[in-house]
N, C-alpha and C positions, 0 to 999 in steps of 0.2 A: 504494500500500500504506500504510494508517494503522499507529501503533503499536501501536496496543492489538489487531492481528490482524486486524481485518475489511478486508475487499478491495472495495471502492467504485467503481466507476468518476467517482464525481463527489466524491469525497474523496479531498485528500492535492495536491499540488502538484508543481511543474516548479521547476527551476534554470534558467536562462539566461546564460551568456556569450556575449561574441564584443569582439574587439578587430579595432578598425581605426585606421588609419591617416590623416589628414585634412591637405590644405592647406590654407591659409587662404583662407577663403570658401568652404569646400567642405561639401558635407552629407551623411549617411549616413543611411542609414534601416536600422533594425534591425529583423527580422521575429521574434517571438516565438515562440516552440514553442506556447504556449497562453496565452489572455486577457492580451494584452499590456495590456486597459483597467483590468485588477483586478491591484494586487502593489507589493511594496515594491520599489526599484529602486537598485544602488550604482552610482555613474559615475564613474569616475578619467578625470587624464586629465598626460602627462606635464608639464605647463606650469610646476608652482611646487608646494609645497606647500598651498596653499590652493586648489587646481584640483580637487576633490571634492565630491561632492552627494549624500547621502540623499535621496529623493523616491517618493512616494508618488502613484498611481494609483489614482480610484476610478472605475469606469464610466464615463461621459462627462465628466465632470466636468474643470476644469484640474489641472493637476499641481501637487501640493501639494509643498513644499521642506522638509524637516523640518530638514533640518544640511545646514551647509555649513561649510568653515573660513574662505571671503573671501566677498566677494560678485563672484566670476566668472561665476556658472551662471544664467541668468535663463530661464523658463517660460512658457508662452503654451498658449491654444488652436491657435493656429497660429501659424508660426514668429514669434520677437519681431523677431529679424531684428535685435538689438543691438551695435554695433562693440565691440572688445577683453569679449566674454564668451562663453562656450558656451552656444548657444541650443538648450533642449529643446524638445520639444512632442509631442504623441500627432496621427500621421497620417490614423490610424483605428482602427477597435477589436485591431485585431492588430501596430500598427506604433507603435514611438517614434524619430523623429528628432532628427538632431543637428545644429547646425551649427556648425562655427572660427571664429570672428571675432578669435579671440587673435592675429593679425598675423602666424604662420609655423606650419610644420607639427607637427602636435601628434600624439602616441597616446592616443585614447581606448576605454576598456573599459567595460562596460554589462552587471553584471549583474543579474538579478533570483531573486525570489522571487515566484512568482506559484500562482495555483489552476489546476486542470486544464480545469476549464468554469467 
């Protein structure tokens, strides 16, 4: 549903959460409701205060980092696979992965803003 009234099925976008739970070395894959490849993306995660990422998804393309407050969060086509950081990466057009490399078990949250198609 747009705001201006018109009802679209290819207009107007999705929310995305989900929280999990991670040990170290462990990976998650998060399935999106719709175009995980296209959306803006917030990612907490309980480690420190500088354990957060804005990041940006455009179609195929790598994940772009817009903010972060440390440099914990590091990005790749596929996984970076970096010790003591949180490694993102986009799986495929409907999935973003995560991995711990932060050295013990962390909670991470991942949500997004994305389009419907």
């Amino acid at each position: 549903y747009r705001a201006d009234g018109l009802d679209s099925s290819n207009a107007g976008g999705k929310i995305f959460h989900e929280t999990v739970e991670l040990a170290d070395d462990a990976t998650h894959t998060f399935t999106s409701r719709h175009a995980a490849n296209r959306g803006i993306y917030f990612l907490t995660c309980t480690f420190d205060v500088n354990s957060h990422a804005i990041f940006v998804v455009n179609s195929n393309s790598p994940i772009s980092i817009l903010s972060q407050a440390g440099a914990l969060v590091t990005a790749g086509t596929t996984n970076p696979d970096i010790d003591a950081k949180i490694n993102i990466w986009t799986s495929s057009t409907s999935t973003i992965s995560i991995k711990n490399r932060l050295g013990s078990t962390r909670g991470f949250t991942l949500m997004s803003l994305n389009t419907i198609t």
